[in-house]
C-alpha positions as CSV (number, residue, x, y, z in Angstrom):
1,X,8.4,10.9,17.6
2,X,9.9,13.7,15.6
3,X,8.0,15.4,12.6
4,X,9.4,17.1,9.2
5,X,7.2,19.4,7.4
6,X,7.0,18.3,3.7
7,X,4.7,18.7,1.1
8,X,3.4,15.6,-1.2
9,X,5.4,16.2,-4.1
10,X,9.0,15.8,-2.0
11,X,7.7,12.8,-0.4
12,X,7.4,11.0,-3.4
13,X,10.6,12.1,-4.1
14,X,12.2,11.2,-1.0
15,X,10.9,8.0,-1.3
16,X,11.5,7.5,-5.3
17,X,15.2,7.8,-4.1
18,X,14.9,5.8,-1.5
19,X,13.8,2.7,-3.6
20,X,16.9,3.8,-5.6
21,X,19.0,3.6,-3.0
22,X,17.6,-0.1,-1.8
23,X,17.7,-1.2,-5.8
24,X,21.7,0.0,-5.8
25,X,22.6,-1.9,-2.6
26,X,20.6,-5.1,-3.6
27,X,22.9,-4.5,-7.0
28,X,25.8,-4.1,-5.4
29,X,25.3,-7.5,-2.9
30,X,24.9,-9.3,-6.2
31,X,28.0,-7.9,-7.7
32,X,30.2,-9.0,-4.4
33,X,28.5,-12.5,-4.7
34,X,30.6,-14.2,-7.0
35,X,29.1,-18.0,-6.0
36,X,25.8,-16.8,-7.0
37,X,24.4,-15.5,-10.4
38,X,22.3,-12.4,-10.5
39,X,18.4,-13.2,-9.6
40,X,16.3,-12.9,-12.6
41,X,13.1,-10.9,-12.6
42,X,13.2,-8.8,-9.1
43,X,10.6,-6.0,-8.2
44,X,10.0,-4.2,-5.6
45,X,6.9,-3.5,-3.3
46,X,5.6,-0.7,-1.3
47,X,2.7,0.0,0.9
48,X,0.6,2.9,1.0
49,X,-1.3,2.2,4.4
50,X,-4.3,4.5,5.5
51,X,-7.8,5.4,5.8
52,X,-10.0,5.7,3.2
53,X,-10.1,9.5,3.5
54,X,-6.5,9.7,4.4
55,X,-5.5,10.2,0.7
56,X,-3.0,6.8,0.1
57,X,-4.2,6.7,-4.2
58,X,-2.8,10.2,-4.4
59,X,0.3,9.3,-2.6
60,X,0.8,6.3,-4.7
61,X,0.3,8.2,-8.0
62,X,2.6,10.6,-6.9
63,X,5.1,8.2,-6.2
64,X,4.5,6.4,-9.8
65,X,5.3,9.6,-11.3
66,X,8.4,10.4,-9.2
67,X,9.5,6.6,-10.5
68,X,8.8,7.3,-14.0
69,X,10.3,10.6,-13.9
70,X,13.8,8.2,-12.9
71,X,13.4,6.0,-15.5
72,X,11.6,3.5,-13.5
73,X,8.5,1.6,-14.3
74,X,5.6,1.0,-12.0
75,X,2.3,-0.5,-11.2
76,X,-0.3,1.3,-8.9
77,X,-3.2,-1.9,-7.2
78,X,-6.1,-0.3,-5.0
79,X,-6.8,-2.7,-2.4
80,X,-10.3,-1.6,-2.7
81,X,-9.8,-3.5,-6.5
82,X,-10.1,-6.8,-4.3
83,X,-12.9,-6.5,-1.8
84,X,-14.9,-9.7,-1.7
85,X,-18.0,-10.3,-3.2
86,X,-21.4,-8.5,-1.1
87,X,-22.4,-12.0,-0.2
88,X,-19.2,-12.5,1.8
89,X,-18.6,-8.8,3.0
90,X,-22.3,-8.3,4.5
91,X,-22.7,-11.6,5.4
92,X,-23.1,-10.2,9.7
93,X,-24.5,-7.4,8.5
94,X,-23.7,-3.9,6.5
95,X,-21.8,-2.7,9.5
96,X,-20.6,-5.6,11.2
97,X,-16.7,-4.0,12.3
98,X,-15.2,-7.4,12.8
99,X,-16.2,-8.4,9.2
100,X,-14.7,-5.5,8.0
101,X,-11.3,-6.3,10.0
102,X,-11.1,-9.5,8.7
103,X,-13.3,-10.1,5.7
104,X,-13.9,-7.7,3.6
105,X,-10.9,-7.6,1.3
106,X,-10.0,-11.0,-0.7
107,X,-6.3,-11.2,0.8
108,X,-5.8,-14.9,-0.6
109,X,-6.1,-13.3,-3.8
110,X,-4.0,-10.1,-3.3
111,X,-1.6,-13.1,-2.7
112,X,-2.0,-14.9,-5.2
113,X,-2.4,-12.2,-8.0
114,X,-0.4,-9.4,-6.9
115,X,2.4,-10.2,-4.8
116,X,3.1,-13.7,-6.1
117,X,3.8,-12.4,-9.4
118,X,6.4,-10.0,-7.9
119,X,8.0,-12.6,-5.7
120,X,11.7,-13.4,-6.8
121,X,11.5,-15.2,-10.3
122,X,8.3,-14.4,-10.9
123,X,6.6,-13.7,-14.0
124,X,5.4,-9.7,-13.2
125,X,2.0,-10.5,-14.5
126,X,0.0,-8.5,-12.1
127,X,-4.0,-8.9,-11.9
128,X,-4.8,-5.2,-11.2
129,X,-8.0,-5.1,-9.5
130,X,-10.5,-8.5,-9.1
131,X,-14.1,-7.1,-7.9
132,X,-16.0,-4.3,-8.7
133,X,-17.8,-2.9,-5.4
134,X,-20.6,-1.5,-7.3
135,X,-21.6,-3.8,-10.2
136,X,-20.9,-6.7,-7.1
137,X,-19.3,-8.4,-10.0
138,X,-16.1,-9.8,-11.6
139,X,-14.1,-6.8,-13.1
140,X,-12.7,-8.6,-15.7
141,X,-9.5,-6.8,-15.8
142,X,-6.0,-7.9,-18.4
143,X,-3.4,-8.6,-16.3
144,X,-0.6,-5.9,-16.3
145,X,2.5,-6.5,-17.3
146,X,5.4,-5.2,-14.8
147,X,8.7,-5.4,-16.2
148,X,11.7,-6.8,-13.8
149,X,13.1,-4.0,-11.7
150,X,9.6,-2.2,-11.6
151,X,8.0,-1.0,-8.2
152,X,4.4,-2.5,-7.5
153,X,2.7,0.4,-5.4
154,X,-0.3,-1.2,-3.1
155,X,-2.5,1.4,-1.2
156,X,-5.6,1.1,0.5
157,X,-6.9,0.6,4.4
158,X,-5.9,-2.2,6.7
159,X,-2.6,-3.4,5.1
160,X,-0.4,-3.5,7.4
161,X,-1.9,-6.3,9.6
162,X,-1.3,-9.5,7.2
163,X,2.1,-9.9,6.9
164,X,2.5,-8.5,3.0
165,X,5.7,-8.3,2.1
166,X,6.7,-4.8,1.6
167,X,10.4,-3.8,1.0
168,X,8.7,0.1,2.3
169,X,5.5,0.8,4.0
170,X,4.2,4.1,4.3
171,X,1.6,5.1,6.8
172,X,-0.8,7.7,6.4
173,X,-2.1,8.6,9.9
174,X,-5.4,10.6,10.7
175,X,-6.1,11.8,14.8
176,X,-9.5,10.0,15.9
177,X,-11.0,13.4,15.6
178,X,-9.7,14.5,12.0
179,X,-10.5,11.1,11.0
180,X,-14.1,11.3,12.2
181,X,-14.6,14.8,10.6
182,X,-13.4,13.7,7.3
183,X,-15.3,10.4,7.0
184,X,-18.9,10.8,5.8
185,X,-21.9,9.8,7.6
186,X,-22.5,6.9,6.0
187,X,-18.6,5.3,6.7
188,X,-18.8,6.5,9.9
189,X,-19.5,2.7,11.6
190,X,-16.3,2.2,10.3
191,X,-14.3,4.4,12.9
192,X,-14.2,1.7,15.9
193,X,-12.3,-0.5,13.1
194,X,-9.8,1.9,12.5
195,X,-9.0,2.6,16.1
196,X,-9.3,-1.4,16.9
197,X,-6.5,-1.5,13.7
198,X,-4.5,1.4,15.7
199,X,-4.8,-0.5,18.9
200,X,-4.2,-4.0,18.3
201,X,-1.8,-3.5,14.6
202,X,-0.2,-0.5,15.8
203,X,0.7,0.6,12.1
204,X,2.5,3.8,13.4
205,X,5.6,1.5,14.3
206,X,5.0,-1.0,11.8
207,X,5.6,1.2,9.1
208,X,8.7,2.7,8.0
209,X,7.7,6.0,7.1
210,X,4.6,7.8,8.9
211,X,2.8,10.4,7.8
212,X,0.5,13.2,9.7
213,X,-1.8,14.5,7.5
214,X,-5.1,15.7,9.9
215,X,-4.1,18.7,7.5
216,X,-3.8,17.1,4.5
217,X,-2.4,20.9,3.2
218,X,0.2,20.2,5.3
219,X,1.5,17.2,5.8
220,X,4.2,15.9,8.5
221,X,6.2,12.9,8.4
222,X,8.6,10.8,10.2
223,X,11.3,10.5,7.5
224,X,12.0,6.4,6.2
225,X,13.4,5.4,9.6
226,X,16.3,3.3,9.9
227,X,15.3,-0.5,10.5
């Protein structure tokens, strides 16, 4: 695997022109389709994929202001907005690893009210977070609305095992080591989840785009690798 050195700010910009560069093609398949009207109310969707120390909000926000500056609007969802209620999460215990592989984060509803909205004809109207963590209550939130052609940015741990349907995933890798050095004492049960999610997901070739950042100073990346 072959690194570039890069700093935050051009990778959001390499991949802002990126999803320009997807959005033109998908216009210009449309335009050679004659038999076929234009789809209404497209969007796309990219994952941020990481730890939760590996930085993916700042990436995401970065990239949502790349997209604005190029006239494009966009909608940034925390994954961490839809963990499941404490009853649910904890139910094996506080630090129960397998629960937090497979339970902790409401993926039904991430379905439901974030990428069903963006789905092909849909109606954009985007629930932006479900649960609050702390209150261990209902946040209440207005759904957004995401106009057609707008970019829904998803980031948070753990996404890229369930099959969400990202036009471009990003993964935001950490070594064991840097990873156990950055996460605090109390998340640290949480490392044997993250290298089970390595093992057995294998986001680094899931992804399309991979991203070194035990230096998060400066970062490395893959480049968005041909598919």
């Amino acid at each position: 695997m072959q690194w570039e050195s890069i700093t935050w700010q051009r990778m959001a910009e390499r991949l802002a022109g990126h999803l320009d560069d997807l959005d033109n093609d998908l216009d210009n398949d449309r335009d050679n389709d004659r038999d076929n009207a234009p789809e209404q109310g497209t969007w796309q969707r990219v994952g941020i994929d990481g730890a939760p120390v590996a930085g993916t909000g700042a990436l995401a926000g970065r990239l949502a202001e790349a997209l604005r500056l190029r006239g494009r609007p966009s909608l940034v969802v925390a994954a961490d907005g839809f963990l499941r209620p404490a009853s649910l999460r904890f139910e094996f215990g506080r630090q129960d690893v397998d629960s937090y592989l497979g339970g902790w984060y409401d993926t039904a509803a991430l379905w439901r009210e974030v990428f069903g909205p963006t789905d092909p004809g849909g109606t954009g109207r985007v629930l932006p977070d479900l649960w609050d963590p702390v209150t261990d209550r209902a946040t209440r939130s207005p759904y957004a609305e995401l106009p057609p052609g707008g970019v829904l940015l998803v980031h948070g741990p753990l996404l890229l095992g369930h099959w969400y349907p990202f036009d471009l995933s990003v993964h935001i890798r950490l070594s064991a080591g840097a990873l156990a050095r950055r996460t605090e004492e109390s998340a640290r049960w949480t490392l044997p989840a993250f290298a089970r999610y390595e093992a057995e997901t294998d986001p680094v070739s899931a992804a399309d785009a991979v991203v070194r950042a035990d230096d998060p100073r400066h970062p490395a990346w893959t480049g968005i690798r041909n598919r």
